[in-house]
C-alpha positions as CSV (number, residue, x, y, z in Angstrom):
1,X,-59.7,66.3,-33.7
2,X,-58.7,64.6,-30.7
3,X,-61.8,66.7,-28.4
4,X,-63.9,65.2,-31.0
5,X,-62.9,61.8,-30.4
6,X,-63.2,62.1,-26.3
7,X,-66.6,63.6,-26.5
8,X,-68.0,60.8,-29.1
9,X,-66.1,58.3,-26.4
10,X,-67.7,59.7,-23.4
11,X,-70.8,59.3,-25.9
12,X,-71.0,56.2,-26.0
13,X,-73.3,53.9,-23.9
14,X,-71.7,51.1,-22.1
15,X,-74.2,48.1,-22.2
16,X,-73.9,45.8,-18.7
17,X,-73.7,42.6,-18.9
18,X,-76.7,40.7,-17.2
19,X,-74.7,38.9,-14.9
20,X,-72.9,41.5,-13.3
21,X,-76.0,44.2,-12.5
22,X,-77.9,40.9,-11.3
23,X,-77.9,41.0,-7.3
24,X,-77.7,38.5,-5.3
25,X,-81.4,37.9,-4.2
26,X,-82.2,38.6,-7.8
27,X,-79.9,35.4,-9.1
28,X,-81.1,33.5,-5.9
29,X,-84.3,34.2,-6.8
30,X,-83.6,33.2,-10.9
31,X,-82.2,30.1,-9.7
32,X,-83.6,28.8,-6.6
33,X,-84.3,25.3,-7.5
34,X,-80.3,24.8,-8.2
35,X,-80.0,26.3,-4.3
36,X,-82.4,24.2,-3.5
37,X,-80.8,20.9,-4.2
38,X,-77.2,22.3,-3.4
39,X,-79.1,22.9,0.2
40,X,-78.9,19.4,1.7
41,X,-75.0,18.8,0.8
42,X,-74.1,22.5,2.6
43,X,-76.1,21.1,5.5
44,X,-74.0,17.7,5.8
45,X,-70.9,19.6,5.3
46,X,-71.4,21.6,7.8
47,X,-73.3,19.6,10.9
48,X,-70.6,16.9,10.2
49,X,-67.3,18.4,8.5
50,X,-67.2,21.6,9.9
51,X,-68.9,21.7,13.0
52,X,-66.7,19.2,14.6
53,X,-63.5,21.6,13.6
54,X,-63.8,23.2,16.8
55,X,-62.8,20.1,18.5
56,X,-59.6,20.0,16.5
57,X,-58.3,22.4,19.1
58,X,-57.7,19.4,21.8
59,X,-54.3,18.5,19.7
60,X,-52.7,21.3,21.4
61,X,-54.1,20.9,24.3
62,X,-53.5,18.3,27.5
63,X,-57.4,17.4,27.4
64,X,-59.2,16.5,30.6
65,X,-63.0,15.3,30.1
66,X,-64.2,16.5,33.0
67,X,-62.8,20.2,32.6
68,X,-63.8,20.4,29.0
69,X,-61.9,21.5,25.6
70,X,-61.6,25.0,26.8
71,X,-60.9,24.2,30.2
72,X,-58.0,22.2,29.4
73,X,-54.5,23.5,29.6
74,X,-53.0,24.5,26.5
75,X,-49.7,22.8,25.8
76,X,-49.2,23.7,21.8
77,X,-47.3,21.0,19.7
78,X,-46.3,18.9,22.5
79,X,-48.2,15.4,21.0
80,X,-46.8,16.2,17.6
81,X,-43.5,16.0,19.0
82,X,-44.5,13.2,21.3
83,X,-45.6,11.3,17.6
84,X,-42.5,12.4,16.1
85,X,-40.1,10.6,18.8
86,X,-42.3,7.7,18.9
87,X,-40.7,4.4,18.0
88,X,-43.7,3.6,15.5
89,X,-43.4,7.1,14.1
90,X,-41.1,5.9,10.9
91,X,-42.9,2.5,10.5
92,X,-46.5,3.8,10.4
93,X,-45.4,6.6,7.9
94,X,-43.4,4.1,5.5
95,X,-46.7,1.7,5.9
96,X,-49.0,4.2,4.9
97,X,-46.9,5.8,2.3
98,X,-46.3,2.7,0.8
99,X,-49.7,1.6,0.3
100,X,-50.5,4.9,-1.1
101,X,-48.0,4.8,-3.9
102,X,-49.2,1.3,-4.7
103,X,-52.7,2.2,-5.2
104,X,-51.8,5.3,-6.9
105,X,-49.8,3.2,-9.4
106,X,-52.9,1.8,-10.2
107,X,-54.8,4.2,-10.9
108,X,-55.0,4.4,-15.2
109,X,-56.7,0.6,-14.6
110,X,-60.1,2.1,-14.7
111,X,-59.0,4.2,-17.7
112,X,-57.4,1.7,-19.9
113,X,-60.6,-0.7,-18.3
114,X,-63.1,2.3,-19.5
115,X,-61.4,2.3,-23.3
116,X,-61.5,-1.3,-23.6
117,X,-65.1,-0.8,-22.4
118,X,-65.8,1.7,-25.2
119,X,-64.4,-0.2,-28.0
120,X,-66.7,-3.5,-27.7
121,X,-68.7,-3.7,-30.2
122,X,-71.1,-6.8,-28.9
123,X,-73.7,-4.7,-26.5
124,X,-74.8,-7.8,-25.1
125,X,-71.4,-8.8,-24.2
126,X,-70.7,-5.1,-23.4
127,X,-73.4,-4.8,-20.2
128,X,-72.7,-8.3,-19.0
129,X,-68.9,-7.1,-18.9
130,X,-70.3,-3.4,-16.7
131,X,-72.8,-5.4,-14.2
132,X,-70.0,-8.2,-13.5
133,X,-67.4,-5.5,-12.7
134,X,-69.8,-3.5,-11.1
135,X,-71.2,-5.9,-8.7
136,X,-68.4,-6.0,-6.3
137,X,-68.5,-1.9,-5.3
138,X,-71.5,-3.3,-3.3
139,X,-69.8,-6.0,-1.1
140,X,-69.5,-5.2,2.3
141,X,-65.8,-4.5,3.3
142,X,-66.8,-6.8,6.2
143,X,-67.7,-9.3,3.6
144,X,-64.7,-9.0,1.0
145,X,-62.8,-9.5,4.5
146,X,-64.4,-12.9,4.9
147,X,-64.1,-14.3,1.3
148,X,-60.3,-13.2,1.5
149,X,-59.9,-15.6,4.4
150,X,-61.9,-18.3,3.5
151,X,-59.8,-18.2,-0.2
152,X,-56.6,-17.7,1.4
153,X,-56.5,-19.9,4.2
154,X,-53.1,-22.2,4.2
155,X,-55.3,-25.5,5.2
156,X,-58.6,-24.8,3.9
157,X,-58.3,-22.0,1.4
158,X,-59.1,-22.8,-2.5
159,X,-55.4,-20.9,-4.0
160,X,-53.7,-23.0,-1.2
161,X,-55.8,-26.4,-2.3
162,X,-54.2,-25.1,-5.9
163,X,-51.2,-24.3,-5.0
164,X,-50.4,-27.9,-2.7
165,X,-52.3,-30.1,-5.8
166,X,-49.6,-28.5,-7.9
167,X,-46.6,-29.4,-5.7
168,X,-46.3,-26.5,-4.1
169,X,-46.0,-25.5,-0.6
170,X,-49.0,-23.8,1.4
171,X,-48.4,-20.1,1.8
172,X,-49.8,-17.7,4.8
173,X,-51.0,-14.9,3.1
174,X,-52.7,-13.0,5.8
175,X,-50.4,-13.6,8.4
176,X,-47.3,-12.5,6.1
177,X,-45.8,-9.3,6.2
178,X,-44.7,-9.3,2.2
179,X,-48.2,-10.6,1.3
180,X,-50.2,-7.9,3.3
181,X,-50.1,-5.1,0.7
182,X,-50.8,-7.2,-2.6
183,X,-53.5,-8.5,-1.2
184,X,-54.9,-5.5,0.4
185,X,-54.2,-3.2,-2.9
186,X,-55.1,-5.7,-5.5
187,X,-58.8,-6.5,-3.7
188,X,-59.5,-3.0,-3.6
189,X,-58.7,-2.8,-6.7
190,X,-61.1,-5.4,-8.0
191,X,-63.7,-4.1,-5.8
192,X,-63.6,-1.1,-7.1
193,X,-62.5,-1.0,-10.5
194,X,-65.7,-1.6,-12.6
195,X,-67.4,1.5,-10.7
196,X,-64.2,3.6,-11.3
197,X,-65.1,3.4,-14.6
198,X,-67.8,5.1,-14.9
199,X,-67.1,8.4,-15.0
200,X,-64.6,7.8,-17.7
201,X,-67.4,5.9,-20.1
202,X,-70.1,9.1,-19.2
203,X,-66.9,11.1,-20.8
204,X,-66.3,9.3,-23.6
205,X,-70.0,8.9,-24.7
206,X,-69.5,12.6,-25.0
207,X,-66.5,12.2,-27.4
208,X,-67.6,14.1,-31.3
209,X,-68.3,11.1,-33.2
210,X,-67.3,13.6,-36.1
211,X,-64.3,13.5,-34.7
212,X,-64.0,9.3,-35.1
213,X,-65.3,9.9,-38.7
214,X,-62.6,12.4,-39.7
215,X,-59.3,10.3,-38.0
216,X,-60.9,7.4,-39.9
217,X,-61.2,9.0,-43.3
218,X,-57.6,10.1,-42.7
219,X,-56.6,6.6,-42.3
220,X,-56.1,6.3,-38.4
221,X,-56.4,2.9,-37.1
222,X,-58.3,2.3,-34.1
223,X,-55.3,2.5,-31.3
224,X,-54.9,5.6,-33.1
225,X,-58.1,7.3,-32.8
226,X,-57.8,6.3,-28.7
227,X,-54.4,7.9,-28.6
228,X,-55.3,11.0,-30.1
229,X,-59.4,11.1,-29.9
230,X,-60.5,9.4,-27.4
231,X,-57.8,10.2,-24.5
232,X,-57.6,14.0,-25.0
233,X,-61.3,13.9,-24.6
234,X,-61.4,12.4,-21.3
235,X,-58.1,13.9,-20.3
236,X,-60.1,17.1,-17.8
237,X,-62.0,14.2,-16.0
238,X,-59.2,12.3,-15.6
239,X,-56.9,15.2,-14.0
240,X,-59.6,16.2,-12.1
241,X,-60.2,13.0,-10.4
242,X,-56.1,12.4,-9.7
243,X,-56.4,15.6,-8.1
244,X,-59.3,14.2,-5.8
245,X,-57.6,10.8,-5.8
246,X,-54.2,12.8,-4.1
247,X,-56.3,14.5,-1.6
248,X,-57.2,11.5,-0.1
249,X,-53.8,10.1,-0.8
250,X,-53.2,9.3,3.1
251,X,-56.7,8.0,3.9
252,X,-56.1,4.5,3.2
253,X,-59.5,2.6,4.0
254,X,-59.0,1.9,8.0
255,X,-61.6,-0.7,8.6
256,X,-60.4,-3.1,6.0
257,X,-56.7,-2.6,7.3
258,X,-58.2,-3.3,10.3
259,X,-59.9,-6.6,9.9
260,X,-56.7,-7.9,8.3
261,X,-54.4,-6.8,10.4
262,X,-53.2,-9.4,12.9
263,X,-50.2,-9.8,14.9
264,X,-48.3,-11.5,12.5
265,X,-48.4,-9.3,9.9
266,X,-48.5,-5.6,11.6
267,X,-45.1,-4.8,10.2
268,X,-46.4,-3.7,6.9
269,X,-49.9,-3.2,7.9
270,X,-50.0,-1.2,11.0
271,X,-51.0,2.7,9.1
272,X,-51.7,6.3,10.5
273,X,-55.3,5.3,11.0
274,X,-55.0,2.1,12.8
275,X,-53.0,4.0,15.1
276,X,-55.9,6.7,16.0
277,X,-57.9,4.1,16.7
278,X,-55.6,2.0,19.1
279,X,-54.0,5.3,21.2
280,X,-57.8,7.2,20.4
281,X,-60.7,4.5,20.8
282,X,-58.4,1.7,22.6
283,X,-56.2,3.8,24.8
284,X,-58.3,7.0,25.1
285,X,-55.8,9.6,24.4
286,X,-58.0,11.4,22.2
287,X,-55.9,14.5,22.3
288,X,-52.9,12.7,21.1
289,X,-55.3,10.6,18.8
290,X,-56.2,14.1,17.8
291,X,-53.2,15.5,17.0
292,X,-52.0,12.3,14.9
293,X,-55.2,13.1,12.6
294,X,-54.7,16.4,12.0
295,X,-51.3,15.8,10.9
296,X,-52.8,13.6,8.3
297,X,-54.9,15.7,7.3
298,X,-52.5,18.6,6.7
299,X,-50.3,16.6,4.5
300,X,-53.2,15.3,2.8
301,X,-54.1,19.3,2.3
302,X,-50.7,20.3,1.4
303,X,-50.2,17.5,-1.3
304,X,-53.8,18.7,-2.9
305,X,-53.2,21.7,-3.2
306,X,-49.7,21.0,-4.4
307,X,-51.0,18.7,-7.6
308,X,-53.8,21.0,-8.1
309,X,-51.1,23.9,-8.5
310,X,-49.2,22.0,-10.9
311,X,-52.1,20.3,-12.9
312,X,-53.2,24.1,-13.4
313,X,-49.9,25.0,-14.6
314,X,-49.0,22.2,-16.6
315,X,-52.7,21.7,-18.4
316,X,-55.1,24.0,-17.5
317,X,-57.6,21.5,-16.0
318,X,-57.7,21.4,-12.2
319,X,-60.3,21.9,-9.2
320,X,-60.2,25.4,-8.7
């Protein structure tokens, strides 16, 4: 009996799935026109991410211009220990830490901003709401800069004209230590709150309306249905972009910092990438400059993959 049952396995015809007996000209060839369009953003990527990798190698290295980056001597991790013992080591890490975690606490504004969005029922009302929150994504930095000052300005500026007409002393924002991050977080945050949103409305408008229909009938009331509809829903997108958002986490925008930073008020705003520029561009130590980038960029590696680990664990939606 059991011969009988290995021959009529052996038998049996094992059908291939397409996918797999496909080669890989024959799926190029099937799907060109998706290679096509990926073609341009491989190019980029490489010519401008991964091309200039090579040059990475000048953080270990005591770089001489005129000898090249292979000719230069090779002194391993002597300007990561250089940044380490640096008096501004401790205050450019808390500075840029700090403003991370503020931003970051931000983060479920274009969420909650995207439901509210959802639930309007005026269209008119609804569009005006989009294009008005929208609109400031397109401001210069350079610009948003300028109308900070001219608002802000202790003589001149409108909140101080405010503030004075209702007994109140004039306050120096800009040149403040304590005001530096509110002002820097919060203006981003307006700046780019409306076009966060997006993503989370294109999700939603893919929410089952069946599934509105059946929490209604079941008597859920409208916080309700966003609770327990509408949020699990959107939930991949939103994981998936707090991944991307922690892979960035230490790439805090350098040229506004920059055009707000001042004397005055470099105790809070002086950050990992204003000091590239000053010991890079300024004080052409690119090798040092160098080696203070790439250590940004490996914490900024390591926390990524860290969240992506966990969000993978923890909910089953995550990068890769």
């Amino acid at each position: 009996m059991q011969i009988k049952q290995a021959d009529s396995i052996k038998s049996l015809k094992v059908i291939p799935v397409p996918g797999r007996i496909l080669s890989v000209k024959k799926r190029f060839v099937k799907s060109w026109q998706l290679y096509i369009l990926l073609l341009p953003a491989i190019v980029y990527f490489t010519i401008f991410h991964y091309v200039p990798m090579y040059g990475v190698q000048i953080a270990f290295k005591d770089y001489i211009a005129t000898l090249g980056i292979t000719g230069s001597p090779w002194i391993g991790f002597d300007h990561f220990i250089r940044f380490y013992n640096s008096y501004y080591f401790w205050r450019i890490l808390k500075n840029t830490f700090a403003i991370s975690f503020y931003q970051l606490a931000l983060f479920p504004l274009p969420i909650l901003f995207a439901l509210s969005l959802n639930e309007l029922k005026n269209g008119a009302f609804k569009k005006w709401t989009q294009t008005l929150t929208y609109a400031p994504h397109f401001i210069s930095v350079v610009v948003v800069v300028g109308m900070l000052i001219a608002f802000l300005d202790p003589i001149s500026g409108l909140v101080n004209n405010v503030i004075t007409k209702l007994g109140g002393e004039a306050i120096p924002f800009l040149t403040s230590p304590g005001w530096f991050r509110h002002i820097y977080v919060w203006s981003g945050e307006w700046q780019s709150l409306g076009w966060g949103t997006i993503i989370y409305l294109a999700a939603l408008a893919g929410v089952n309306p069946e599934l509105h229909e059946s929490a209604s009938i079941d008597g859920a009331t409208r916080i309700q249905r966003i609770l327990y509809v509408n949020i699990p829903s959107i939930l991949p997108a939103i994981v998936v972009l707090f991944i991307l958002n922690i892979g960035k986490f230490m790439s805090i925008g350098f040229e506004k910092v920059l055009l707000m930073q001042n004397s005055l008020n470099s105790e809070t705003s002086d950050i990992i990438q204003t000091f590239v520029y000053e010991t890079g561009i300024i004080g052409g130590e690119y090798d040092f400059s160098a080696a203070i980038g790439l250590f940004d960029s490996v914490i900024n590696i390591i926390l990524l993959v860290t969240v992506n680990y966990l969000a993978k664990k923890t909910s089953e939606n995550s990068l890769w």
